[in-house]
mmCIF file as gemmi writes it, N, C-alpha and C atoms, coordinates in Angstrom:
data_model
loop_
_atom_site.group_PDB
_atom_site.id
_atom_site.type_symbol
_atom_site.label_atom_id
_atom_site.label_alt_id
_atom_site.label_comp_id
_atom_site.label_asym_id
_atom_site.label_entity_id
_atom_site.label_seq_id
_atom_site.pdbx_PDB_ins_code
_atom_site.Cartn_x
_atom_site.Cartn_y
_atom_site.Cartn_z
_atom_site.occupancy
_atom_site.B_iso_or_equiv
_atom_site.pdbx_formal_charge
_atom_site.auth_seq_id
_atom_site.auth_asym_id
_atom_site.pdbx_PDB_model_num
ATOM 1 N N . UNK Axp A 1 ? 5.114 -50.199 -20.416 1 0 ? 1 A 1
ATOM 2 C CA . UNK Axp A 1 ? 4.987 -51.596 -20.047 1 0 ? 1 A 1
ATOM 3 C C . UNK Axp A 1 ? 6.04 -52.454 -20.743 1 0 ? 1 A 1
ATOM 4 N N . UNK Axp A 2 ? 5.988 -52.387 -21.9 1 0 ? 2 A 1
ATOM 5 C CA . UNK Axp A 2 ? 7.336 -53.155 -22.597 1 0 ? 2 A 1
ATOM 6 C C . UNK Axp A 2 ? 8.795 -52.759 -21.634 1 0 ? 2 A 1
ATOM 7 N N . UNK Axp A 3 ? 9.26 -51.922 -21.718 1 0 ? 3 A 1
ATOM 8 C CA . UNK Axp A 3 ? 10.516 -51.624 -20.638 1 0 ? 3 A 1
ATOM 9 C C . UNK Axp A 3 ? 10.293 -52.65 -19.957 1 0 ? 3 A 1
ATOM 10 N N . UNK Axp A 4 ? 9.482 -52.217 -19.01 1 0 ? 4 A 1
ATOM 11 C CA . UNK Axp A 4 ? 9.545 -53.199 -17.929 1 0 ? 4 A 1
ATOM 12 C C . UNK Axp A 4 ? 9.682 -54.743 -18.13 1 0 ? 4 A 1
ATOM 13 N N . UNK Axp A 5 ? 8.944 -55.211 -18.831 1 0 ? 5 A 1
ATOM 14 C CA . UNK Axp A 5 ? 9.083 -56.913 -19.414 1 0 ? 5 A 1
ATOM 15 C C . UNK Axp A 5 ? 10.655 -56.863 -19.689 1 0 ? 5 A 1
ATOM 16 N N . UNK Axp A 6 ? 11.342 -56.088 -20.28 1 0 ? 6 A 1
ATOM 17 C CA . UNK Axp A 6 ? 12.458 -56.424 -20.876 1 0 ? 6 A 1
ATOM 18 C C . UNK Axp A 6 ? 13.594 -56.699 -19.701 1 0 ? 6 A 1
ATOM 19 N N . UNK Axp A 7 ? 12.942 -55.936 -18.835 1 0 ? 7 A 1
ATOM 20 C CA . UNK Axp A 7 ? 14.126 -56.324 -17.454 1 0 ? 7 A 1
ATOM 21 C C . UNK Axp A 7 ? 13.676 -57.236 -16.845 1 0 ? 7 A 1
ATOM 22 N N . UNK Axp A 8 ? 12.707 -58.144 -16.935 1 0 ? 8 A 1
ATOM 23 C CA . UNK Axp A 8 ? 12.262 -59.046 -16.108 1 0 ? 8 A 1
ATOM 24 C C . UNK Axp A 8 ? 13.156 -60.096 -16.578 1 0 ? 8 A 1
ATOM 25 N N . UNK Axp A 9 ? 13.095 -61.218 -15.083 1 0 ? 9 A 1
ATOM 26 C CA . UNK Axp A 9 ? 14.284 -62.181 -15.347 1 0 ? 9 A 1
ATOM 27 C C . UNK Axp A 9 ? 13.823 -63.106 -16.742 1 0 ? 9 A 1
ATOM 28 N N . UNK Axp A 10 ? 12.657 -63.2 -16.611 1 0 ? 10 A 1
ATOM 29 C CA . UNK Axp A 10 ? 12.122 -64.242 -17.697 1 0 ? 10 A 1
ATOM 30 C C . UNK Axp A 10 ? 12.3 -63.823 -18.857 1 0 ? 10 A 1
ATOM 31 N N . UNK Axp A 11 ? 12.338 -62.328 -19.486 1 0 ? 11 A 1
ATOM 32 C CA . UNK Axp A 11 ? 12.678 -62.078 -20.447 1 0 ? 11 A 1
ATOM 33 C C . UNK Axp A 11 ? 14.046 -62.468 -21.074 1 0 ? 11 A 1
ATOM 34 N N . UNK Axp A 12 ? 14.538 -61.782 -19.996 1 0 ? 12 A 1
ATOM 35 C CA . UNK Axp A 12 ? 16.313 -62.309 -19.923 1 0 ? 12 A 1
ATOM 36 C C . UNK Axp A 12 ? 16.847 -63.345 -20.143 1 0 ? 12 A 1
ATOM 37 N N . UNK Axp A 13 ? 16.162 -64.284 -19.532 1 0 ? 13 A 1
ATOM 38 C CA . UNK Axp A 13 ? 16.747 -65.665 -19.609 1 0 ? 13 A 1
ATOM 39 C C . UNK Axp A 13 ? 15.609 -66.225 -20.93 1 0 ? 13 A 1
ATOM 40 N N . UNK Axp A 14 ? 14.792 -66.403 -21.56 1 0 ? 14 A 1
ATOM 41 C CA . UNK Axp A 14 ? 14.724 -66.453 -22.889 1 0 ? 14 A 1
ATOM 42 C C . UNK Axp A 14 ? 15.251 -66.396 -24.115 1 0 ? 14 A 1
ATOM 43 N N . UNK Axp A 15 ? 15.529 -64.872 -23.97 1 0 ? 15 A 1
ATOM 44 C CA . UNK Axp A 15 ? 16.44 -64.011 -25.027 1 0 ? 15 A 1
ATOM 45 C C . UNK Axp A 15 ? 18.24 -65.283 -24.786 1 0 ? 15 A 1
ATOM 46 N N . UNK Axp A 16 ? 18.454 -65.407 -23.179 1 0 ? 16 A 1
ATOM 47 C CA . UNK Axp A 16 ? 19.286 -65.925 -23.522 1 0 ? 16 A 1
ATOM 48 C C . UNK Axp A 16 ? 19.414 -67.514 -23.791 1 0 ? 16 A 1
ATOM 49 N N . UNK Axp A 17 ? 18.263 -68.164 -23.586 1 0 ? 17 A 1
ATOM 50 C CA . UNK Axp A 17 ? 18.212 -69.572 -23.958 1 0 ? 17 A 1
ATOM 51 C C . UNK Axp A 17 ? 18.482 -69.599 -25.677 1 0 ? 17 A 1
ATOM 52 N N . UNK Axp A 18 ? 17.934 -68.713 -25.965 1 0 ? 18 A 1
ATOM 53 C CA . UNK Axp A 18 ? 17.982 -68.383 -27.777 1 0 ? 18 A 1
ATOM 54 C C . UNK Axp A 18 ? 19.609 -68.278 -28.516 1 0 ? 18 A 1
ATOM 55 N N . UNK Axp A 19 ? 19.791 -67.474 -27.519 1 0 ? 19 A 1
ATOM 56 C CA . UNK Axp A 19 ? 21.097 -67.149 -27.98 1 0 ? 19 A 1
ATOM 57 C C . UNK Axp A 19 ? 21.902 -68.396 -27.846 1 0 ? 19 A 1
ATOM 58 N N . UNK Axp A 20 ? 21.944 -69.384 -26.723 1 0 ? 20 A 1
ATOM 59 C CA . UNK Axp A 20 ? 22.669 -70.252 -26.458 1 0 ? 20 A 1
ATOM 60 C C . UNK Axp A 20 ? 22.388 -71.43 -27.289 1 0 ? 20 A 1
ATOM 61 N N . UNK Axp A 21 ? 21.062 -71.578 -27.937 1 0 ? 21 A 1
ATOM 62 C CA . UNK Axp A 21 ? 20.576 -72.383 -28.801 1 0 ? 21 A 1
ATOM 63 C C . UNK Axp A 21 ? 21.335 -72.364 -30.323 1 0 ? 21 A 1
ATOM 64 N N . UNK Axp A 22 ? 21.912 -70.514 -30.004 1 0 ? 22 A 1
ATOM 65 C CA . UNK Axp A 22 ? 22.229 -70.107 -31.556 1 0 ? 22 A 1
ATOM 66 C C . UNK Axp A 22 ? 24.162 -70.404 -31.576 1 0 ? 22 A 1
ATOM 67 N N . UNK Axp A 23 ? 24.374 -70.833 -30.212 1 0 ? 23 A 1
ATOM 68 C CA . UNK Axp A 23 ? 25.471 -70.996 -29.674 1 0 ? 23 A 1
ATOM 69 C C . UNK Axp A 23 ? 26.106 -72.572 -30.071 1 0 ? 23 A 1
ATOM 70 N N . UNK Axp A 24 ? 24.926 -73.296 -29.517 1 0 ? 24 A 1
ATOM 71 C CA . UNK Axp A 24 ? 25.17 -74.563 -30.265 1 0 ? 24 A 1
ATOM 72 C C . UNK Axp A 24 ? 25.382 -75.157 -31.058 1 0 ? 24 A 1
ATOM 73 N N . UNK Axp A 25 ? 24.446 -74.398 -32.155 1 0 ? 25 A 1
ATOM 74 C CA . UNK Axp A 25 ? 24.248 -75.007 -33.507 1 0 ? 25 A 1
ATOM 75 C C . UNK Axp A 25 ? 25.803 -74.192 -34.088 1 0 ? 25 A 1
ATOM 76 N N . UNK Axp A 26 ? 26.363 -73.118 -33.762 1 0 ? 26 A 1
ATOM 77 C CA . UNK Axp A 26 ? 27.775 -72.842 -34.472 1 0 ? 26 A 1
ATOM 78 C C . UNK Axp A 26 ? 28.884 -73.622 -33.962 1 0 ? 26 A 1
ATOM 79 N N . UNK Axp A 27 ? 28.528 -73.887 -32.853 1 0 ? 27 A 1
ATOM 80 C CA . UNK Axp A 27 ? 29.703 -75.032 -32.101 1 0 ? 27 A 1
ATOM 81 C C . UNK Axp A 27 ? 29.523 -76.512 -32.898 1 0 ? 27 A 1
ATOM 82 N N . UNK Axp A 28 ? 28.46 -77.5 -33.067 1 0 ? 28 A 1
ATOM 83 C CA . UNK Axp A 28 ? 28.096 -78.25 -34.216 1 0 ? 28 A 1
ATOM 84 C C . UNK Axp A 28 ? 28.392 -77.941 -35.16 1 0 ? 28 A 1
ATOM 85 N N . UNK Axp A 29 ? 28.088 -76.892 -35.846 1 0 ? 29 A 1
ATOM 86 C CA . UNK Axp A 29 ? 28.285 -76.991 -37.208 1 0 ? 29 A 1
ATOM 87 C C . UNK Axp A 29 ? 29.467 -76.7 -37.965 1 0 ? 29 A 1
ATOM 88 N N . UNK Axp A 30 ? 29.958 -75.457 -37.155 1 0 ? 30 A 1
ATOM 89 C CA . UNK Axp A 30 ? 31.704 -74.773 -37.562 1 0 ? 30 A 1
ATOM 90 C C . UNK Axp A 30 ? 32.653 -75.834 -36.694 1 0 ? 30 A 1
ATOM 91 N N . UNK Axp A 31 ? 32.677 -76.11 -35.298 1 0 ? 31 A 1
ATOM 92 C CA . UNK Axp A 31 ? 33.475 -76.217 -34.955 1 0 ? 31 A 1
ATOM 93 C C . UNK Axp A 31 ? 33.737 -77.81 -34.372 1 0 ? 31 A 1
ATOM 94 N N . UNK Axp A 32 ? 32.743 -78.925 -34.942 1 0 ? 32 A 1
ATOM 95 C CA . UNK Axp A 32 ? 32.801 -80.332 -35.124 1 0 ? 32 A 1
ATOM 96 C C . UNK Axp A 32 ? 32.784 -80.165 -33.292 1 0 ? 32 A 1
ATOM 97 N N . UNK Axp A 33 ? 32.104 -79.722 -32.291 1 0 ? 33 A 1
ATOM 98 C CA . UNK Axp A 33 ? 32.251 -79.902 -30.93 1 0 ? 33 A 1
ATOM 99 C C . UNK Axp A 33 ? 30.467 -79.983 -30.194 1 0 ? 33 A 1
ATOM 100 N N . UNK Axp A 34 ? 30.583 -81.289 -30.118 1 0 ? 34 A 1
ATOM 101 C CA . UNK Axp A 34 ? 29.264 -82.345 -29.676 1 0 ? 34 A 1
ATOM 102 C C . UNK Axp A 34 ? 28.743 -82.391 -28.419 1 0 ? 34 A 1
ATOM 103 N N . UNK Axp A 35 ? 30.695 -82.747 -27.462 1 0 ? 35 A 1
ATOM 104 C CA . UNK Axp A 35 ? 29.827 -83.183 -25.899 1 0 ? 35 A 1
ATOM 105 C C . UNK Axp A 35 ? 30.118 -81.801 -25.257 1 0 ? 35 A 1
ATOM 106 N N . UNK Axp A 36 ? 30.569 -80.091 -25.118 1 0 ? 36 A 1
ATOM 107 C CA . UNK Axp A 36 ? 30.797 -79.611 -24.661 1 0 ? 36 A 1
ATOM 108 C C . UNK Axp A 36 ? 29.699 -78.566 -24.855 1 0 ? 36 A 1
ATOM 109 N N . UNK Axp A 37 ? 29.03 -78.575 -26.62 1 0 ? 37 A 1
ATOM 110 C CA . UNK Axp A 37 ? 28.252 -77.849 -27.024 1 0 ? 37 A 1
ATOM 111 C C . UNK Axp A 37 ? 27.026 -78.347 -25.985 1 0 ? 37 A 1
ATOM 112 N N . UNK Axp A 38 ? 26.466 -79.889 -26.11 1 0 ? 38 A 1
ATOM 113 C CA . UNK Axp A 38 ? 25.431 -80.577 -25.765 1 0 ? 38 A 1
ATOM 114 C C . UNK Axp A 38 ? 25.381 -79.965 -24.009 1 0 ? 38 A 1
ATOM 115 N N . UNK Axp A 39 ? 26.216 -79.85 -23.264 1 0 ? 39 A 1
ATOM 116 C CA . UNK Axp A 39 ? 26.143 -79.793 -21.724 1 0 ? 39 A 1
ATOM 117 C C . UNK Axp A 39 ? 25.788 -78.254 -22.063 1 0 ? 39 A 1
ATOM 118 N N . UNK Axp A 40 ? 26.427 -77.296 -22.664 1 0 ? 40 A 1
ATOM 119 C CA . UNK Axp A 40 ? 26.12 -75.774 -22.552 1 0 ? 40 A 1
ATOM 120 C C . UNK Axp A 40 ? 24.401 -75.798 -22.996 1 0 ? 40 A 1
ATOM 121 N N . UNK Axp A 41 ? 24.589 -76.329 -23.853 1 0 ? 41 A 1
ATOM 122 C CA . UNK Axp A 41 ? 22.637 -76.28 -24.688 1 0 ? 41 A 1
ATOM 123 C C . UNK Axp A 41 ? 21.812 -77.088 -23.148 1 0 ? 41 A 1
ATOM 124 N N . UNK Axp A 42 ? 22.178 -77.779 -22.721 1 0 ? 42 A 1
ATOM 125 C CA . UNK Axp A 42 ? 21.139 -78.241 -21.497 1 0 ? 42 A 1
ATOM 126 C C . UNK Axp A 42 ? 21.265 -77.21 -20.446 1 0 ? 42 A 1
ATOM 127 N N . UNK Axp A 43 ? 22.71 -76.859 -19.92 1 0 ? 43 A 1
ATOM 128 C CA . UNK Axp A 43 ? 22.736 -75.901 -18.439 1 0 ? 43 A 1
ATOM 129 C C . UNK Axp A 43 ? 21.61 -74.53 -18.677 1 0 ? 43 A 1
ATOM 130 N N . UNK Axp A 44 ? 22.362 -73.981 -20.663 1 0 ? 44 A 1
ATOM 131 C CA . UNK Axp A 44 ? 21.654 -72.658 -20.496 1 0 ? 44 A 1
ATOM 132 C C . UNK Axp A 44 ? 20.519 -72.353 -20.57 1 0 ? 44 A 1
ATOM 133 N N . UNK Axp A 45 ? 19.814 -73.563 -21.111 1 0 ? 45 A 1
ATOM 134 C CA . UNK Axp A 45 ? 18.028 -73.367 -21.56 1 0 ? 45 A 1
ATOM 135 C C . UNK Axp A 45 ? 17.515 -73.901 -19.898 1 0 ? 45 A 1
ATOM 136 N N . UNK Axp A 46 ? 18.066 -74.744 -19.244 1 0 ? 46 A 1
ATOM 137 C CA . UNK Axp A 46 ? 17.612 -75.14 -18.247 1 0 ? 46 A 1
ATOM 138 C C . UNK Axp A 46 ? 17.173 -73.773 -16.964 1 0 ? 46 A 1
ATOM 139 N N . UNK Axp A 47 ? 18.197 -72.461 -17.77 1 0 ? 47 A 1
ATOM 140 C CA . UNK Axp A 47 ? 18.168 -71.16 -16.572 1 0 ? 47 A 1
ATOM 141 C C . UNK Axp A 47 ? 16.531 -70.888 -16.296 1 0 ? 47 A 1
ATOM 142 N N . UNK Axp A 48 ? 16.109 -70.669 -17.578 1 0 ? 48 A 1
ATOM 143 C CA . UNK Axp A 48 ? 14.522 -70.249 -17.953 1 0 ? 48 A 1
ATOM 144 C C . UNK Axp A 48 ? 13.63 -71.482 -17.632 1 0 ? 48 A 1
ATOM 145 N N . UNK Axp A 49 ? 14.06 -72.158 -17.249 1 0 ? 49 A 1
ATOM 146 C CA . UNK Axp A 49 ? 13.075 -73.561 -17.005 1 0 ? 49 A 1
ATOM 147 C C . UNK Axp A 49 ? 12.441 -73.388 -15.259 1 0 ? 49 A 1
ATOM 148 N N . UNK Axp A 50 ? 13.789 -73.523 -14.697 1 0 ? 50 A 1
ATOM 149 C CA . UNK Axp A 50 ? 14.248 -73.553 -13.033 1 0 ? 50 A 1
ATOM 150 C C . UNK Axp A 50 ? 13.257 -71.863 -12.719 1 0 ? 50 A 1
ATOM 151 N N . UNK Axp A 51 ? 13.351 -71.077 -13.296 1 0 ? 51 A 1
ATOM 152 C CA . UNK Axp A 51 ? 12.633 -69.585 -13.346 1 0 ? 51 A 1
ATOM 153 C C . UNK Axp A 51 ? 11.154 -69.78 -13.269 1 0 ? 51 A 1
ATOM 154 N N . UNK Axp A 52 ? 11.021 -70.746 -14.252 1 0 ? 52 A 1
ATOM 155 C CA . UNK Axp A 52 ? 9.07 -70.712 -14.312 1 0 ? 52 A 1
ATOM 156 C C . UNK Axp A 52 ? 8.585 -71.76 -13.507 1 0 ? 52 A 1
ATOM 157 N N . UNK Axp A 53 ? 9.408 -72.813 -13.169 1 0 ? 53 A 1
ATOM 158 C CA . UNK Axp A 53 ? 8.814 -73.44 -12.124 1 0 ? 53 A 1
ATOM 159 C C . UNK Axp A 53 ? 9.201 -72.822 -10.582 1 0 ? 53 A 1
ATOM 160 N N . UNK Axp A 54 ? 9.471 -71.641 -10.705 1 0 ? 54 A 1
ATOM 161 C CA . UNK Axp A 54 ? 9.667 -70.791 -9.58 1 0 ? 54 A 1
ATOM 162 C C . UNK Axp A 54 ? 8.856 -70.199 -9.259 1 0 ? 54 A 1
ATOM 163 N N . UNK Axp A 55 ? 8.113 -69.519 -10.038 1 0 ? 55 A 1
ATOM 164 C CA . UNK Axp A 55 ? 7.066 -68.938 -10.413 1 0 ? 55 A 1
ATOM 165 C C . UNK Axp A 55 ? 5.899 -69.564 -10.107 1 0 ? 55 A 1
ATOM 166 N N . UNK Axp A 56 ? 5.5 -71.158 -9.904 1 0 ? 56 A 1
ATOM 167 C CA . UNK Axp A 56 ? 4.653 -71.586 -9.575 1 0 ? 56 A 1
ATOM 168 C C . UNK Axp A 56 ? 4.663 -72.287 -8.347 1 0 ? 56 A 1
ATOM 169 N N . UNK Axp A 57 ? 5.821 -71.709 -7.744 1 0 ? 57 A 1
ATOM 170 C CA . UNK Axp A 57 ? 6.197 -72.875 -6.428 1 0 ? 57 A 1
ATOM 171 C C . UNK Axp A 57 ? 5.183 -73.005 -5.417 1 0 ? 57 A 1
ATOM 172 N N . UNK Axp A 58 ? 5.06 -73.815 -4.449 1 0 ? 58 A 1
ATOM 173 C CA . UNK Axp A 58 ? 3.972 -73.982 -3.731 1 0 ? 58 A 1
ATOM 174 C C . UNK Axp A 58 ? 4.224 -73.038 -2.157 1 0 ? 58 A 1
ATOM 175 N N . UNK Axp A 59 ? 5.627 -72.555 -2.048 1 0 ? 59 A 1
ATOM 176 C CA . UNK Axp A 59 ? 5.695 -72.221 -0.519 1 0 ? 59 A 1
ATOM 177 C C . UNK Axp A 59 ? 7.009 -70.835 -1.144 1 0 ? 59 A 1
ATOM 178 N N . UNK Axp A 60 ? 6.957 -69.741 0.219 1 0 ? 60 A 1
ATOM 179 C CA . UNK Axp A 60 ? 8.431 -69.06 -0.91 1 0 ? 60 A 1
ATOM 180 C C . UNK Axp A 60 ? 9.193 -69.87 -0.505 1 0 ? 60 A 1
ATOM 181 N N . UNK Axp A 61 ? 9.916 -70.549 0.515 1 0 ? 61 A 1
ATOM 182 C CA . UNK Axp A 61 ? 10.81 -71.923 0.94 1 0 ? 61 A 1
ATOM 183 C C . UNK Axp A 61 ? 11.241 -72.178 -0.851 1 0 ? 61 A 1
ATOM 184 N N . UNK Axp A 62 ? 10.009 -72.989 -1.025 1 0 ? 62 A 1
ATOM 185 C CA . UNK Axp A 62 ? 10.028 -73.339 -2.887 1 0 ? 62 A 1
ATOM 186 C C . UNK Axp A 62 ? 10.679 -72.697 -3.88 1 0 ? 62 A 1
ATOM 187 N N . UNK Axp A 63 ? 10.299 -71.583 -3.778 1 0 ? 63 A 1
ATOM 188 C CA . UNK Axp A 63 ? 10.293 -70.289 -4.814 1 0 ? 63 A 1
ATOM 189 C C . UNK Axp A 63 ? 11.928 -70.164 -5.135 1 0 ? 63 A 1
ATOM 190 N N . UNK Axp A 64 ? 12.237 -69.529 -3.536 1 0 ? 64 A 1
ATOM 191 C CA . UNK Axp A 64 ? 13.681 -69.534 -3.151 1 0 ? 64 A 1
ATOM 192 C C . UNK Axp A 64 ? 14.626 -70.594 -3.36 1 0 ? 64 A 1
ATOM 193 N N . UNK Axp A 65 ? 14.843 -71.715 -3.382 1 0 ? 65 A 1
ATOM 194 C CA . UNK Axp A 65 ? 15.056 -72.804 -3.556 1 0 ? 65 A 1
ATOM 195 C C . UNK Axp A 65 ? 15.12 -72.969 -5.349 1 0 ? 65 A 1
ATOM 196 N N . UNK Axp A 66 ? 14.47 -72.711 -6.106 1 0 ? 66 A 1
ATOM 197 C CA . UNK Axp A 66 ? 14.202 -73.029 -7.452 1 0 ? 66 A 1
ATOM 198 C C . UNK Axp A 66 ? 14.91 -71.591 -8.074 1 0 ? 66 A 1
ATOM 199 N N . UNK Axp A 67 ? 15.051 -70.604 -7.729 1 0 ? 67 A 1
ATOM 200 C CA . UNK Axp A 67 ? 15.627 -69.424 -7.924 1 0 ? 67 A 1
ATOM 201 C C . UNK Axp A 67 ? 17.058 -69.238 -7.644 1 0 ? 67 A 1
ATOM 202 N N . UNK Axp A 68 ? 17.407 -70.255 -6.728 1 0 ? 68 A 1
ATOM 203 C CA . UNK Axp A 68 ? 18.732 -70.528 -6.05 1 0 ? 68 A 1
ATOM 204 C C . UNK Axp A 68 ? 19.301 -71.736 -7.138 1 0 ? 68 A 1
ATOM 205 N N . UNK Axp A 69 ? 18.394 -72.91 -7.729 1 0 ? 69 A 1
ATOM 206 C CA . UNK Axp A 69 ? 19.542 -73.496 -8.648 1 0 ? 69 A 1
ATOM 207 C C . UNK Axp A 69 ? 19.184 -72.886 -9.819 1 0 ? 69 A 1
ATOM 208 N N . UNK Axp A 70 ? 18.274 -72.239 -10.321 1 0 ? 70 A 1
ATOM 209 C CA . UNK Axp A 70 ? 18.547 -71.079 -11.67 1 0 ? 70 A 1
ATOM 210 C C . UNK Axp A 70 ? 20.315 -70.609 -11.232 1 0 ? 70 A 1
ATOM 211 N N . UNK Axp A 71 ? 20.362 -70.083 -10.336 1 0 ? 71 A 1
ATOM 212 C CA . UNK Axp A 71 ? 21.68 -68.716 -9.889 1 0 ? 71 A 1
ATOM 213 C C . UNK Axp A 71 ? 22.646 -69.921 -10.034 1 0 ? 71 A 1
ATOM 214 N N . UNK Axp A 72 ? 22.502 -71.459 -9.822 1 0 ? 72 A 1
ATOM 215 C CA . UNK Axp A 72 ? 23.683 -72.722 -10.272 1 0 ? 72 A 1
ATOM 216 C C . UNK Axp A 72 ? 23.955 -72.547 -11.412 1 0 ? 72 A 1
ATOM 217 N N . UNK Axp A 73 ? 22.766 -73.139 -11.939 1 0 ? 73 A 1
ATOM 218 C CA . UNK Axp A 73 ? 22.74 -73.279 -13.121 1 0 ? 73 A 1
ATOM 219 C C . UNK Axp A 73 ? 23.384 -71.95 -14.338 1 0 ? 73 A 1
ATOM 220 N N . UNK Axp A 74 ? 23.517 -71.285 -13.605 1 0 ? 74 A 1
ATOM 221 C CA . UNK Axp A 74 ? 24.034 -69.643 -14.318 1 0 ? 74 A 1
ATOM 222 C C . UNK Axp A 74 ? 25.352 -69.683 -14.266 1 0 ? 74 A 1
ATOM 223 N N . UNK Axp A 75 ? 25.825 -70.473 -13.303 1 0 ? 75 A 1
ATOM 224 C CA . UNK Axp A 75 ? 27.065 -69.925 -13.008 1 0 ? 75 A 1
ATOM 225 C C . UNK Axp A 75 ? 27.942 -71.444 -13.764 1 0 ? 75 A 1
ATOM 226 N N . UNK Axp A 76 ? 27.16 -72.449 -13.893 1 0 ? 76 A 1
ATOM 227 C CA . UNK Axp A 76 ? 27.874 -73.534 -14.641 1 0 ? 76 A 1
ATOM 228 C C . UNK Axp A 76 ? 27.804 -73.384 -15.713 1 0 ? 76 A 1
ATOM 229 N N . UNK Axp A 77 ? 26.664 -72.773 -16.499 1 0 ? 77 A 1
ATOM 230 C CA . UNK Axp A 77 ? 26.878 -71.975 -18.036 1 0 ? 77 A 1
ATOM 231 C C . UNK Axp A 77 ? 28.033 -71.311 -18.195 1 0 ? 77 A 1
ATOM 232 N N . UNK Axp A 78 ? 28.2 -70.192 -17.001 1 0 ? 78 A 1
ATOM 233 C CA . UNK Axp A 78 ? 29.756 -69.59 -17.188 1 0 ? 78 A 1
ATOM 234 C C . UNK Axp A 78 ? 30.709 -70.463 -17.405 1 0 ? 78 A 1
């Protein structure tokens, strides 16, 4: 059962909201960079956000739709 959680998207995108959190604070702190850090810390935590309100969508229309700007939101982190 663990395996499996670990490939799930939600895991994924957790692990990586964390990381991007851990991303920030070295961009702040080493590298004096505020407004470029601040937009990465909103796009990447926002991946796992757009995911769980996917998860509760009311129609798949919904689902699909909320899963589709996660896959934005992924690609403007890049």
């Amino acid at each position: 059962m663990r395996v499996q959680l670990e490939n799930t998207a939600k895991y994924k995108s957790k692990k990586f909201a964390v990381r991007i959190v851990n991303l920030y604070k070295h961009l702040c702190n080493e590298k004096n960079e505020y407004i470029l850090s601040k937009q990465i810390l909103r796009s990447g935590t926002s991946i796992g956000a757009n995911l769980a309100e996917a998860e509760c969508a009311s129609s798949k229309k919904d689902f699909l739709n909320k899963v589709y700007i996660a896959l934005k939101v992924c690609a403007e982190t890049d």
